[in-house]
C-alpha positions as CSV (number, residue, x, y, z in Angstrom):
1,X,0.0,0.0,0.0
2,X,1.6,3.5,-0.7
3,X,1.4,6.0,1.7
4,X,-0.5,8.9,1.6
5,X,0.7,12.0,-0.5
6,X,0.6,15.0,0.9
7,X,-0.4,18.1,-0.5
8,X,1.4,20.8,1.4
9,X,4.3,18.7,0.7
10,X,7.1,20.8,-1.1
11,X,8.4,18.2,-4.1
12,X,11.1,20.7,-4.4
13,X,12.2,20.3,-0.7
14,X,10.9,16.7,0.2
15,X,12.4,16.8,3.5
16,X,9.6,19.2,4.7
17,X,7.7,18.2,7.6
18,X,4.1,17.3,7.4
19,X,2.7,20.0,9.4
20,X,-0.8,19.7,9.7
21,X,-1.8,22.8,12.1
22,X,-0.1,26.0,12.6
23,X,0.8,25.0,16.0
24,X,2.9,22.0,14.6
25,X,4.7,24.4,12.6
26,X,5.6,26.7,15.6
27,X,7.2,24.0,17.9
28,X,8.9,22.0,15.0
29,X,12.8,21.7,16.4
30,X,14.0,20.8,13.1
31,X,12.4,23.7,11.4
32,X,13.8,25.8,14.3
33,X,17.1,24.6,13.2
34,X,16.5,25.7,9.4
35,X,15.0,28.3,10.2
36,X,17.6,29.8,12.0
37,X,20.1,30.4,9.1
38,X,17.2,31.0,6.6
39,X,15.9,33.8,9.3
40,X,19.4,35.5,9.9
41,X,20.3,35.4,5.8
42,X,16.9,37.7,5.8
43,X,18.2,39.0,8.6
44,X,21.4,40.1,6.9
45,X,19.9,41.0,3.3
46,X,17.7,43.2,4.8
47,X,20.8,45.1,6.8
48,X,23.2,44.8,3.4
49,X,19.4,46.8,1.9
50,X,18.9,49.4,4.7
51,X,23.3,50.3,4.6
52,X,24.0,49.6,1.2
53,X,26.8,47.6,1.7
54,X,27.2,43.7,2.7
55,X,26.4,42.9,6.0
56,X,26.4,39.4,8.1
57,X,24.1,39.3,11.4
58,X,22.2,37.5,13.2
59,X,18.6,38.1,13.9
60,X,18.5,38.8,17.8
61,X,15.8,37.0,19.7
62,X,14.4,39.7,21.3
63,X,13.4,41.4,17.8
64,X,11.8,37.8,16.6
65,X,10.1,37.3,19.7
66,X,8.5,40.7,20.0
67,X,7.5,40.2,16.2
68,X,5.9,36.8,16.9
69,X,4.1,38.8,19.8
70,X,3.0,41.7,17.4
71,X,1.9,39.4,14.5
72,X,-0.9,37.8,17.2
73,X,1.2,34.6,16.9
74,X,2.2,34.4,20.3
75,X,-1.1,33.3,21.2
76,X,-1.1,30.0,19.8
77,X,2.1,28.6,21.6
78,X,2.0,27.4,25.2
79,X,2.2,29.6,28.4
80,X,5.7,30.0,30.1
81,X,7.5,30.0,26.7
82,X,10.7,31.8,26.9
83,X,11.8,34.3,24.3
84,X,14.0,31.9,22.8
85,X,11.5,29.3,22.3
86,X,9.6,32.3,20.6
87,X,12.2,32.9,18.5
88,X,12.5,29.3,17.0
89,X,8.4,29.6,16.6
90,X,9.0,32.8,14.3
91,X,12.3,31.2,12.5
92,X,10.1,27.8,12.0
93,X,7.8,30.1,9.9
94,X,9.5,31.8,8.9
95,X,11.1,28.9,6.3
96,X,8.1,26.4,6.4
97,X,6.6,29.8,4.4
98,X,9.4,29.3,2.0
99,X,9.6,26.3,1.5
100,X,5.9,25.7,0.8
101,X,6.4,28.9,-2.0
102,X,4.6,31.1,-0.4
103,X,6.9,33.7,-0.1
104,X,10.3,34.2,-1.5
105,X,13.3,35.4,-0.5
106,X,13.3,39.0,-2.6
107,X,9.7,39.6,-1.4
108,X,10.7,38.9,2.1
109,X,13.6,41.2,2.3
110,X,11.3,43.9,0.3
111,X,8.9,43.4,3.3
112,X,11.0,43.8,5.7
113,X,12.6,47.2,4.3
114,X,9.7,48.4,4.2
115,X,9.2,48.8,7.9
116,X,10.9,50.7,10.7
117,X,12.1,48.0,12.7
118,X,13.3,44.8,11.7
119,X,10.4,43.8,14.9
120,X,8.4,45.3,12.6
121,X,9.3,43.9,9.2
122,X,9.3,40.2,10.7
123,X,6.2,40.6,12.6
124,X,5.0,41.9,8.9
125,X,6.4,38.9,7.3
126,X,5.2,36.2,9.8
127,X,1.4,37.7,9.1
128,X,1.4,37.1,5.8
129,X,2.7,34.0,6.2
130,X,-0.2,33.0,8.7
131,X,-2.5,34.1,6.0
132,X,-1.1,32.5,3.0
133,X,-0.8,29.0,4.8
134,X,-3.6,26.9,4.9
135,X,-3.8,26.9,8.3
136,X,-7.5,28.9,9.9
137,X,-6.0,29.6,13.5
């Protein structure tokens, strides 16, 4: 018997986890992990953008976790959560959104410029992510 397909399955990225509510997606370690260097190569496009010159960093948890809080995300993950754990929600996705095409990486970093604060931009970003997945909550 062959298993199931399923459809929010990226072909291009097979190794995707099968996510099937929004919650699942915010306390995935291994997307946590991913996320991570996909979040801080935003991270660092979005500086190289706003300085106009190349720029390596990493995105602080204190700006992802106050950008899961602003997006209405925090919500949805369990009480007692410290900012770090916050911070691998918004990171998790952050690249599940990309890797399920529904962002890419040039209309991420054009999001994010287009804000004050990075806060800003990734609570921005993690929105629109929310409402692009197929996800209700």
């Amino acid at each position: 018997m062959r298993p199931m397909s399923n459809p929010m399955r990226n072909k291009q990225f097979p190794f995707t986890p099968a996510c099937r509510t929004l919650q699942d997606v915010l306390t995935d370690h291994d997307l946590a992990a991913l996320g991570d260097a996909y979040t801080n190569l935003l991270y660092s496009l979005y500086l190289s953008t706003k300085t106009g010159k190349p720029a390596g960093a990493r995105a602080n948890s204190y700006i992802l976790s106050k950008a899961l809080r602003q997006s209405g995300l925090r919500e949805l993950m369990p009480t007692r959560v410290d900012r770090h754990k916050q911070a691998d929600a918004a990171e998790s996705l952050l690249v599940y959104a990309w890797l399920q095409g529904l962002t890419t990486i040039t209309e991420s970093v054009e999001a994010l410029t287009k804000h004050e604060s990075a806060a800003e931009g990734f609570s921005s970003l993690l929105s629109d992510a929310k409402k692009k997945s197929r996800f209700h909550r």
